[in-house]
C-alpha positions as CSV (number, residue, x, y, z in Angstrom):
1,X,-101.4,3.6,-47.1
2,X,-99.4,3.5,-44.1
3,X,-96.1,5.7,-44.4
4,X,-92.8,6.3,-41.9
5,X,-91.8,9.7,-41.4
6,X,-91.4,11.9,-44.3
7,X,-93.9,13.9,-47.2
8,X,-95.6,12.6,-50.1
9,X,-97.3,15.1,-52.4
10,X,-99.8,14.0,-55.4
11,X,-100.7,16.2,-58.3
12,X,-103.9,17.0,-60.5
13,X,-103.6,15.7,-63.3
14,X,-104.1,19.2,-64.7
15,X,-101.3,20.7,-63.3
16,X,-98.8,22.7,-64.9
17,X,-95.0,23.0,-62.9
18,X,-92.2,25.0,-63.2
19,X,-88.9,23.7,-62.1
20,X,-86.3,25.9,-60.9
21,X,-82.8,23.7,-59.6
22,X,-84.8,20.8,-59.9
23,X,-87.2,21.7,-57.5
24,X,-91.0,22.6,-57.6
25,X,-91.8,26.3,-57.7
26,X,-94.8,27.5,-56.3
27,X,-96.9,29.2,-56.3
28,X,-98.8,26.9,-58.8
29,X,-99.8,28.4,-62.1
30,X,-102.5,25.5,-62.7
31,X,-103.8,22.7,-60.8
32,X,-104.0,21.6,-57.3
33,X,-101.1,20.0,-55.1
34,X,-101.9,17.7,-51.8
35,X,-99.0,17.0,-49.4
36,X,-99.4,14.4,-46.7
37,X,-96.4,14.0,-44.1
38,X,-96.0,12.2,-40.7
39,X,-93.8,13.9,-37.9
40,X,-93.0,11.7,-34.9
41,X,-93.3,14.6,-32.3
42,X,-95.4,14.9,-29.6
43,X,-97.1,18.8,-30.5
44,X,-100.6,20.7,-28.9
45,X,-102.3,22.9,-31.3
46,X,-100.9,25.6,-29.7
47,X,-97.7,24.2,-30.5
48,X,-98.5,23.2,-34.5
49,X,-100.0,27.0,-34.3
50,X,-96.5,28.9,-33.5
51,X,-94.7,26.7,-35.6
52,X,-97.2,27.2,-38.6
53,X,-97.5,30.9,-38.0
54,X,-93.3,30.8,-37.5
55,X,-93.0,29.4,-41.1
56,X,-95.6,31.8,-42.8
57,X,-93.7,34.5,-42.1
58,X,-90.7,33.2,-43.9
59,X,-92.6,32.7,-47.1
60,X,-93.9,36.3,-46.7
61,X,-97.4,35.7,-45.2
62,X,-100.3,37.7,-46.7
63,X,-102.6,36.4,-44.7
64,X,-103.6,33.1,-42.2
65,X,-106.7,31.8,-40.8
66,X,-106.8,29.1,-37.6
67,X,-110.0,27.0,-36.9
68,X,-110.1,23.9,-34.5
69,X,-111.8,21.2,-36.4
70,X,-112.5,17.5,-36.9
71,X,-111.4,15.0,-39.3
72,X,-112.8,11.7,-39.1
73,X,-113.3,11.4,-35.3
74,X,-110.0,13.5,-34.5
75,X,-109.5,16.9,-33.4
76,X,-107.7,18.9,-36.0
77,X,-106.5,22.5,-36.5
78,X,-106.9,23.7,-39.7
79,X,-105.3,27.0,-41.4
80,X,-105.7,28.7,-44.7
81,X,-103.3,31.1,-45.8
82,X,-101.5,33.1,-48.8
83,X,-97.5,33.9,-48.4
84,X,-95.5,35.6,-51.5
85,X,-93.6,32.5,-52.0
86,X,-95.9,30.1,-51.9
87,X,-99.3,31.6,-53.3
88,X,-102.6,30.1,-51.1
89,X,-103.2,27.0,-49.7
90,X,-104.7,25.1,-46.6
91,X,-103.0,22.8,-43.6
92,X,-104.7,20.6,-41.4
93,X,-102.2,19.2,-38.7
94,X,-104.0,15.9,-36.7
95,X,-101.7,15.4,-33.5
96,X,-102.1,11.9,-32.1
97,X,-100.1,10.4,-29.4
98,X,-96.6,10.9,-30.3
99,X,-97.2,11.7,-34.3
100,X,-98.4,15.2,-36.3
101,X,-100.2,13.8,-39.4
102,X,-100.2,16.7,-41.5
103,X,-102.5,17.6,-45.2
104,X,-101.5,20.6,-46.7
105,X,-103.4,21.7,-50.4
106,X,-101.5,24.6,-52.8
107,X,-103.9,25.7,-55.4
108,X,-103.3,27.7,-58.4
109,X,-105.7,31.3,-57.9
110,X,-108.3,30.5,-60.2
111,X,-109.1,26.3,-59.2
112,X,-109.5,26.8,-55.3
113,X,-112.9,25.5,-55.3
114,X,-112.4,22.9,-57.7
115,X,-109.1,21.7,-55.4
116,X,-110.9,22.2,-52.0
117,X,-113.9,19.7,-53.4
118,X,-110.9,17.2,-54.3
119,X,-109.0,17.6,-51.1
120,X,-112.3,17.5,-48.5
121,X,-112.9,13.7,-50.7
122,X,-109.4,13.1,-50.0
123,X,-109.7,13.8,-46.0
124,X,-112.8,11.5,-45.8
125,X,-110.6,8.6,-47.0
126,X,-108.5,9.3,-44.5
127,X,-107.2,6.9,-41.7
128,X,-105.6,8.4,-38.6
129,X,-104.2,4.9,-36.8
């Protein structure tokens, strides 16, 4: 899938939502959420890591991990964390030339394994281009 600028999420087919003005209201009581989204902005980790760490403490950050990684031949920086608002979850951010491809996973508490397993299969399908 190729995609212009913007988010996609997909959903386990296990998952259980509440709405709240029409809108998604996390953190998840059941099942996994992945979110894929394109920014066309030129970003360094250092960058992606002050906005990240920026937005965290919005959603009332309980705690947040930072790890240089790679995903499928490209350097990635990866960051799992819990706020208040949103519950846990885990963001890898792939800068490359002029684009931030960014994979973001919200688990419910008890299914982190289960939705880590899914989301690592997920990554190796993966096409940075």
């Amino acid at each position: 899938m190729e995609m212009e600028e913007g988010a996609i999420n997909f959903y386990s087919p296990n998952i259980e939502l509440e709405f709240r003005e029409g809108k998604i209201v996390l953190p998840l009581k059941k099942g996994c959420i992945i979110q894929v989204s394109l920014a066309y902005k030129k970003m360094d980790f250092s960058q992606i890591e002050f906005e990240t760490r920026y937005t965290h403490s919005l959603l009332g950050k309980k705690s947040e991990e930072f790890e240089e990684i790679t995903i499928n031949n490209h350097p990635a920086l990866k960051n799992i964390f819990e706020t208040q608002k949103i519950g846990p979850g885990m963001g890898i951010n792939i800068p490359y030339k002029n684009k931030v491809y960014s994979f973001y996973l919200y688990w419910a508490s008890d299914e982190k394994e289960n939705c880590i397993k899914e989301f690592d299969k997920f990554l190796e399908t993966t096409s940075i281009k």
